[in-house]
C-alpha positions as CSV (number, residue, x, y, z in Angstrom):
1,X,-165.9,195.8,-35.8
2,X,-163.3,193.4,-35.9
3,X,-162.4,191.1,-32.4
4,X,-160.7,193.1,-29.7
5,X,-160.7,190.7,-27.2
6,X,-157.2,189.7,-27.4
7,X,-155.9,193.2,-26.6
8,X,-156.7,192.1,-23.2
9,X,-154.2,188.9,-23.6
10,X,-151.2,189.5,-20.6
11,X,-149.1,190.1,-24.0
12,X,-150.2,193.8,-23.8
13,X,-149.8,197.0,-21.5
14,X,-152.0,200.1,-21.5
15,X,-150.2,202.0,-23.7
16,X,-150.8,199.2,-26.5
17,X,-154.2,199.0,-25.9
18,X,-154.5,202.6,-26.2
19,X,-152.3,202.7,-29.3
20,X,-154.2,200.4,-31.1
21,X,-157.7,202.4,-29.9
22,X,-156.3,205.3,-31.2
23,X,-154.6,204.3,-35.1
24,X,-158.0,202.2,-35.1
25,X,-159.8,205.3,-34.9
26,X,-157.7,207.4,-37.2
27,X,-157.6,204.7,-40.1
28,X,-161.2,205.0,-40.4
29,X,-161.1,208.3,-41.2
30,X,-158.2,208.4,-43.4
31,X,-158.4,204.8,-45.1
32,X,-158.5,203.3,-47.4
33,X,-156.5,205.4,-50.3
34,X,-157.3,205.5,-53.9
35,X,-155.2,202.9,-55.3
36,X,-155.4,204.3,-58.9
37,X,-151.5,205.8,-58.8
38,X,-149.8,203.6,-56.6
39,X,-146.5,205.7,-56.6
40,X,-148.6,208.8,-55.0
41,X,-150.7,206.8,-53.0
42,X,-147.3,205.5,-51.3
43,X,-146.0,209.2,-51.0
44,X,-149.6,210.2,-49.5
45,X,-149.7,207.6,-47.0
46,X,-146.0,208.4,-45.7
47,X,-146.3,211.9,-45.6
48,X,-149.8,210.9,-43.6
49,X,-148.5,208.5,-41.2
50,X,-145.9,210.6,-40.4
51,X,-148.0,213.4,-39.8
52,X,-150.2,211.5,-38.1
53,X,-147.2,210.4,-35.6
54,X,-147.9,206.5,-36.3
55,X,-144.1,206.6,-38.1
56,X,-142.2,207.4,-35.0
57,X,-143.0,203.5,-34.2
58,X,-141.3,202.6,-37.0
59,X,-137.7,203.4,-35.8
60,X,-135.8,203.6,-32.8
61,X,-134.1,206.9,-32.2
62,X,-130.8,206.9,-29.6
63,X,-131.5,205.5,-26.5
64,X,-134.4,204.0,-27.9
65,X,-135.6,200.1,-28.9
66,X,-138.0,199.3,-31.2
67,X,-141.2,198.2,-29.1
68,X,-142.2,195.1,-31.5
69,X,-145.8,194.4,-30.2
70,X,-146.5,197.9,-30.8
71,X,-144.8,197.9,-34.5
72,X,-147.2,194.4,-34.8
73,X,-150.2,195.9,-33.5
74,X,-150.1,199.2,-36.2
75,X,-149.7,196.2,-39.1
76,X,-152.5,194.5,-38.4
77,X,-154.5,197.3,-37.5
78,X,-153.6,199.2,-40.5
79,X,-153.8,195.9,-42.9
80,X,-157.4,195.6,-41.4
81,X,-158.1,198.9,-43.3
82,X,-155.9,199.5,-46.0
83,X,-152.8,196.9,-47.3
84,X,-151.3,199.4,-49.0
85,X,-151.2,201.2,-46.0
86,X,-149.9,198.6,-44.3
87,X,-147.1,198.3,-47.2
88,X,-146.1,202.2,-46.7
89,X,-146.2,201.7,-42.7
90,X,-143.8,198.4,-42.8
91,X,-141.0,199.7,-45.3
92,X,-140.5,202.6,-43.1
93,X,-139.4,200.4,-40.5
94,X,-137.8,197.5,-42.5
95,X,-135.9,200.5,-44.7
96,X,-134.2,201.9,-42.0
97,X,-134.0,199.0,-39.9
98,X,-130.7,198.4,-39.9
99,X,-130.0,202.3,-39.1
100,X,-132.3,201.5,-36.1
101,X,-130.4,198.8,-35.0
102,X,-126.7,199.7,-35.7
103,X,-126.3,202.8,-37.6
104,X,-124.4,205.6,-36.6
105,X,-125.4,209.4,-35.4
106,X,-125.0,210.6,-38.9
107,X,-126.7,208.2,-40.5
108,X,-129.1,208.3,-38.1
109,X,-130.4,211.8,-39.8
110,X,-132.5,209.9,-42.2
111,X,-134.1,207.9,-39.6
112,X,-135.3,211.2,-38.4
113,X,-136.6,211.6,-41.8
114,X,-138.5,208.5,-42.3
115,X,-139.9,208.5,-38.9
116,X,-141.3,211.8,-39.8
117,X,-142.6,210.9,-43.2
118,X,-140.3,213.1,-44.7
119,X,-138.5,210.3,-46.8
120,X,-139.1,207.4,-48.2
121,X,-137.0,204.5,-47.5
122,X,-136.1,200.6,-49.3
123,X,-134.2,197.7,-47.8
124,X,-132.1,196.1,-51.0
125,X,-131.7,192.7,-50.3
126,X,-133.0,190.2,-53.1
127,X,-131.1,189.7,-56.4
128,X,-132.0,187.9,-59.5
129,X,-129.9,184.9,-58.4
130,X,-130.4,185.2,-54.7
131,X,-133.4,185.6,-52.9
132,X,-134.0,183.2,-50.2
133,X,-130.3,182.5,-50.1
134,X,-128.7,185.9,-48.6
135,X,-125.4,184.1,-48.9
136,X,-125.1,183.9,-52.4
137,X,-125.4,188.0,-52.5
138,X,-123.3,188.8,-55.4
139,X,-123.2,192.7,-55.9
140,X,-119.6,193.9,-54.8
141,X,-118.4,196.6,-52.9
142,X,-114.3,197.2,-53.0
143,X,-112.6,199.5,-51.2
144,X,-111.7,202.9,-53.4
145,X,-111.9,206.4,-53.8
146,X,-111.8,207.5,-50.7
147,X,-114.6,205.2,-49.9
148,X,-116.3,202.5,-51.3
149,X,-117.2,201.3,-55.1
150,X,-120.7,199.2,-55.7
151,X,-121.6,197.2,-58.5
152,X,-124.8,194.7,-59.0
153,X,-128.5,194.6,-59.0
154,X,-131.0,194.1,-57.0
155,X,-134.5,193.0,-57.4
156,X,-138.2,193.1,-56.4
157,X,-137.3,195.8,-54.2
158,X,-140.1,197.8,-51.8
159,X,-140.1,201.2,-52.9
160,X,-137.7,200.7,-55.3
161,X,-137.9,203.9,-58.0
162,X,-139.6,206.1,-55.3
163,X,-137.4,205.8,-51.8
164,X,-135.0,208.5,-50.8
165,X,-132.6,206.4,-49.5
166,X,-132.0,202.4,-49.5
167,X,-130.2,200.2,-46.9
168,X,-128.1,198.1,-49.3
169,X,-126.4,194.8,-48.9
170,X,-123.3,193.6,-50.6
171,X,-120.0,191.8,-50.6
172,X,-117.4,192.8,-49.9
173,X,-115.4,189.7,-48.7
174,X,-113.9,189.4,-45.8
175,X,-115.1,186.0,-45.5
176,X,-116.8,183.7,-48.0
177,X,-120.4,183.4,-48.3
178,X,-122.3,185.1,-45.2
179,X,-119.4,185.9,-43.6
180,X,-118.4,188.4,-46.6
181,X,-121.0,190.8,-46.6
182,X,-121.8,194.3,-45.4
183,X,-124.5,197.0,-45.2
184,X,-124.7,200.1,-47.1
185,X,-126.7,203.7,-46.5
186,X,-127.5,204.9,-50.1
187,X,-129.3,207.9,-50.8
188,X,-131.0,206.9,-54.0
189,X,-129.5,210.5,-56.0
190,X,-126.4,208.8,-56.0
191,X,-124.9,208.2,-59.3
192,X,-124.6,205.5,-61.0
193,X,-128.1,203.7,-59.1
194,X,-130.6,203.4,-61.8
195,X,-134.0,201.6,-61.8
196,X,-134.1,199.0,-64.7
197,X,-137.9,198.5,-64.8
198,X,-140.7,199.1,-62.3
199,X,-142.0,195.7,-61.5
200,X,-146.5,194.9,-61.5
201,X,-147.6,192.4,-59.1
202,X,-151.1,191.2,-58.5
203,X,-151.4,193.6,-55.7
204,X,-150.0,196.8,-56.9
205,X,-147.0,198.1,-54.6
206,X,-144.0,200.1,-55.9
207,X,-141.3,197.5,-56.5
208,X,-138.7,197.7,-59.0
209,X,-135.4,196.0,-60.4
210,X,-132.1,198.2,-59.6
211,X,-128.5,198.4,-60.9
212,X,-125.8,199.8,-59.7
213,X,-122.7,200.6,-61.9
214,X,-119.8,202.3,-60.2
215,X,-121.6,203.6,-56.9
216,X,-119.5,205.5,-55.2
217,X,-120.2,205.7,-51.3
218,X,-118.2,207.3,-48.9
219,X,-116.7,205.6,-45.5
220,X,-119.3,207.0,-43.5
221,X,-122.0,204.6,-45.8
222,X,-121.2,201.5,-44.1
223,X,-123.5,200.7,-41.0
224,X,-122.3,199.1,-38.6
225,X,-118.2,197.1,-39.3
226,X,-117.3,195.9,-43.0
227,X,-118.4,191.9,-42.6
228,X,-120.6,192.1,-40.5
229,X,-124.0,192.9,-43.5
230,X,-125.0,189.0,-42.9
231,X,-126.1,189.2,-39.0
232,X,-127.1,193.2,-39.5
233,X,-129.7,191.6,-42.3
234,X,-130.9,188.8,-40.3
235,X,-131.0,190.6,-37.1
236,X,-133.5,193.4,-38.8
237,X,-135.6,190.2,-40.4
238,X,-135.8,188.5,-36.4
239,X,-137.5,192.2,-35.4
240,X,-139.6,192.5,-38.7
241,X,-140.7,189.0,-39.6
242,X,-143.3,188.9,-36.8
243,X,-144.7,191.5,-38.4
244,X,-145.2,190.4,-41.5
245,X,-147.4,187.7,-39.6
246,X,-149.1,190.8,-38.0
247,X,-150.0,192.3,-41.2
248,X,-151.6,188.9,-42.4
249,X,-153.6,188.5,-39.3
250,X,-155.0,192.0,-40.5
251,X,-156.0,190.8,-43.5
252,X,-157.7,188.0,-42.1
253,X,-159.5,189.6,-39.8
254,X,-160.9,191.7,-42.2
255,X,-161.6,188.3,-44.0
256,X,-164.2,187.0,-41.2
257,X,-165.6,190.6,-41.0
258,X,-166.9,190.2,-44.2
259,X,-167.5,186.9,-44.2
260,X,-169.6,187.5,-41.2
261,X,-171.6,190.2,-42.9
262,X,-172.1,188.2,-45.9
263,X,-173.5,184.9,-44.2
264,X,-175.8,187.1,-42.3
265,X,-177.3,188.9,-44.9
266,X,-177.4,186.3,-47.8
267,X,-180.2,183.8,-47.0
268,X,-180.7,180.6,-49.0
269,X,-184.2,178.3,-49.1
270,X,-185.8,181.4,-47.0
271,X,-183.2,181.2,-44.4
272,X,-179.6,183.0,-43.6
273,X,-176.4,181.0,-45.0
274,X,-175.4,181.6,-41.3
275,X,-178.0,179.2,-40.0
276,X,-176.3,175.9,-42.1
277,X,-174.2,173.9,-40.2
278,X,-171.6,173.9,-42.4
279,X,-171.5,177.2,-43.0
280,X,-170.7,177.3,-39.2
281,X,-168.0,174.9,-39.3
282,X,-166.1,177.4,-41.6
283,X,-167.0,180.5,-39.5
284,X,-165.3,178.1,-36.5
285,X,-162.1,177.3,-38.5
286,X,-161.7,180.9,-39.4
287,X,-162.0,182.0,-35.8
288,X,-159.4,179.3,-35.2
289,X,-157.1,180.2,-36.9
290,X,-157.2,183.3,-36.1
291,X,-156.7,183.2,-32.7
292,X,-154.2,180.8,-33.3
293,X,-152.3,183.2,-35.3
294,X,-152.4,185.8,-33.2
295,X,-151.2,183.8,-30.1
296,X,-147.8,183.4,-32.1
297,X,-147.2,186.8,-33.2
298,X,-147.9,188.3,-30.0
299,X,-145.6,185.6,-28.3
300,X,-143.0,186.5,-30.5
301,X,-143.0,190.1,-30.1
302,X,-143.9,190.0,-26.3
303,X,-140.2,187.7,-26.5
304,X,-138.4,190.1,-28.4
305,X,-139.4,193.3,-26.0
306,X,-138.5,191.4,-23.0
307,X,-134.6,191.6,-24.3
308,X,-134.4,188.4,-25.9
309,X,-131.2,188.3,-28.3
310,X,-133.0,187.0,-30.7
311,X,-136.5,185.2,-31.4
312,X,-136.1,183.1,-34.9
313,X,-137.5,180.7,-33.9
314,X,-140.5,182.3,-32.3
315,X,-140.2,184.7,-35.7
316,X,-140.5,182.0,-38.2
317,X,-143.8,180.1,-36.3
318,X,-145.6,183.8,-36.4
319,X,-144.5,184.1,-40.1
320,X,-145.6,180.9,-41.0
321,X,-148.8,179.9,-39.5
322,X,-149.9,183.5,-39.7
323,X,-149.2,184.1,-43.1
324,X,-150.6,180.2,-44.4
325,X,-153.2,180.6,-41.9
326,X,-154.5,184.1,-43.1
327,X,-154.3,182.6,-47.3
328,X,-157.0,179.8,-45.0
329,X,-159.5,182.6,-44.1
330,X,-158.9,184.7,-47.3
331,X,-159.7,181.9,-49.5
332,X,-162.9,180.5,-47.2
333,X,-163.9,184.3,-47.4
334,X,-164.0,184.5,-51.0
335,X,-165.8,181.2,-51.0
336,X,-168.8,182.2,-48.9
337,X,-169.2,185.2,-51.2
338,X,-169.9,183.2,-54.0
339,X,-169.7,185.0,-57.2
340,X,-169.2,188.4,-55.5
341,X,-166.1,186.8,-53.9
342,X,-164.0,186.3,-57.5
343,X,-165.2,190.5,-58.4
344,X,-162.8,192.9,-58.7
345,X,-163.7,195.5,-56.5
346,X,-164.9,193.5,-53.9
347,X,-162.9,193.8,-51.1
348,X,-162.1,189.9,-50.1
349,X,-161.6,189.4,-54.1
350,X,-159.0,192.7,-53.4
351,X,-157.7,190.5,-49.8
352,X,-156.9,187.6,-52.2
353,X,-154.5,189.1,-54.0
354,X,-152.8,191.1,-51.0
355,X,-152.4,187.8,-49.3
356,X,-150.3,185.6,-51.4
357,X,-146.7,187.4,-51.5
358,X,-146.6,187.8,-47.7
359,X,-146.2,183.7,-48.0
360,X,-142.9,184.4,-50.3
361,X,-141.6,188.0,-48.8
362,X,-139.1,188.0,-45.6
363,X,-138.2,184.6,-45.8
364,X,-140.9,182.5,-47.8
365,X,-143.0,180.0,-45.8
366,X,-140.7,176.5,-46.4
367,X,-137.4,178.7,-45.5
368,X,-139.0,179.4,-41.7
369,X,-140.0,175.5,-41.8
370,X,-136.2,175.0,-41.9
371,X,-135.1,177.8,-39.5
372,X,-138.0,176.1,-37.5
373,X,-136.2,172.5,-37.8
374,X,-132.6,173.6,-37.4
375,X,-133.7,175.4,-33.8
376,X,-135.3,172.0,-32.8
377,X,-132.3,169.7,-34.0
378,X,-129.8,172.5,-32.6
């Protein structure tokens, strides 16, 4: 059992304590999923988590706000268990976020949907020549039809080639650079969106490479006011990013649960690892950082819910230290396993692996050192 302790932190009310009690308690009977077809795996854990009720946390319906220690608290509970649960849970949210935040009563039927498990959703952001810099977006949307006309790619896209429906974003120029852009609902049925190739990473998820060749979207598509895609993006990153550390504390404490049972089992010279001193020191520095982690993403979602405008700064430390911290524990993990640690099947060898993109998703780990900076330097 992995350290409760800090669910008693002043960060939390009853109902979060009782939340994570009760997803805790359901992931260990339903987690983890065979991995083997990552496609149905995804479509088994939505329609699971929405059954469950867990996805109603992902979205805010009218009158609602997201809660964001609660979103936190089901990614590092379910990352604890399952990371590709944890991937099914978080695109629900970060799909439809921007519907959450600004979309309109009609588009606000497939929020219903996802928060039901009922569809899937994808947030289309990154393109082959833009990822960190959201500026540079180049797909286009015009004005025609009746509507609007889309043309571009996107890449490395969560979900992409099974989601229902995508929140895209693209330019349509009102403005140059960030200034310029807007955000798109687009069912993925629509013509003219095709999936160029299904993209393998070292921790299988559904991603995929998309084009988009004469999309036609009606008025109604456009969340929120044409120019406005830039802020609409980063104001859905500020909610999700802590998060992201959320899901890598998760994984770490996984990490130090089996590191624990491993130094306490394997003995060396007729006596347990855990009784070397340096073996301790590692067991303290994993616990460190831990905590340490923890104390920023809670801080940053306790911000957030209080009504704060916005929390990058507070964001971008939780994303950060959590997400370098967790690779830390991972990697010590793996070490204290020896062999066993580097075999596939193992579960810190499969930790490893989940690990590494949440350092390059979201904003990757030297882009919050410079939203860090620029909040200090004003």
């Amino acid at each position: 059992m992995s350290d409760e302790s800090f669910l008693s932190w002043p960060f939390f009310e009853d109902r979060h304590r009782a939340l994570a009690a009760a997803l805790d308690a359901w992931a260990g009977e339903n987690l983890p999923v065979d991995h083997g077809d990552v496609d149905a795996a995804c479509k088994g854990l939505v329609a699971g988590l929405g059954a469950g009720g867990w996805l109603q946390h992902s979205g805010a319906g009218i009158g609602e706000k997201l809660d964001v220690r609660s979103l936190c608290l089901i990614r590092e509970t379910l990352a604890r268990h399952d990371g590709l649960a944890d991937f099914a849970f978080a695109m629900q949210g970060l799909g439809m976020g921007a519907v959450s935040l600004f979309g309109s009563d009609v588009q606000r039927a497939w929020l219903a949907r996802t928060r039901a498990g009922a569809a899937i959703a994808g947030f289309a952001l990154t393109e082959p020549a833009s990822g960190s810099d959201v500026a540079a977006t180049s797909t286009l949307a015009v004005r025609g039809q009746g509507g609007w006309v889309l043309n571009g790619e996107k890449i490395y896209i969560s979900n992409g080639g099974i989601a229902d429906v995508y929140v895209i974003i693209a330019r349509t120029g009102e403005a140059p650079g960030a200034k310029g852009l807007s955000a798109f609902l687009l069912p993925a049925d629509t013509p003219g969106l095709r999936v160029v190739e299904r993209i393998e990473v070292i921790a299988p998820h559904p991603l995929a490479h998309l084009a988009l060749q004469d999309v036609i979207l009606p008025e109604t598509a456009l969340i929120g006011r044409a120019g406005d895609g830039f802020k609409i993006a980063m104001s859905v990153l500020d909610v999700f990013r802590s998060t992201v550390g959320a899901a890598a504390l998760g994984f770490a404490r996984r990490a130090l649960d089996e590191a624990l049972a491993r130094v306490k089992s394997r003995r060396i010279q007729g006596a347990a690892l855990a009784e070397l001193q340096i073996v301790q020191g590692h067991i303290a520095d994993m616990a460190l950082q831990i905590d340490a982690a923890a104390l920023l993403i809670y801080r940053a979602a306790w911000v957030k819910d209080q009504g704060a405008a916005r929390v990058s700064r507070e964001a971008a430390m939780a994303k950060l230290y959590a997400t370098e911290a967790a690779q830390k524990v991972i990697d010590m993990a793996v070490q204290l396993h020896g062999g066993d640690g580097v075999r596939h099947g193992v579960v810190v060898e499969a930790l490893y692996r989940e690990i590494r993109a949440l350092r390059i998703y979201e904003g990757a780990s030297d882009v919050q050192r410079v939203v860090i900076a620029r909040s200090i330097l004003g």
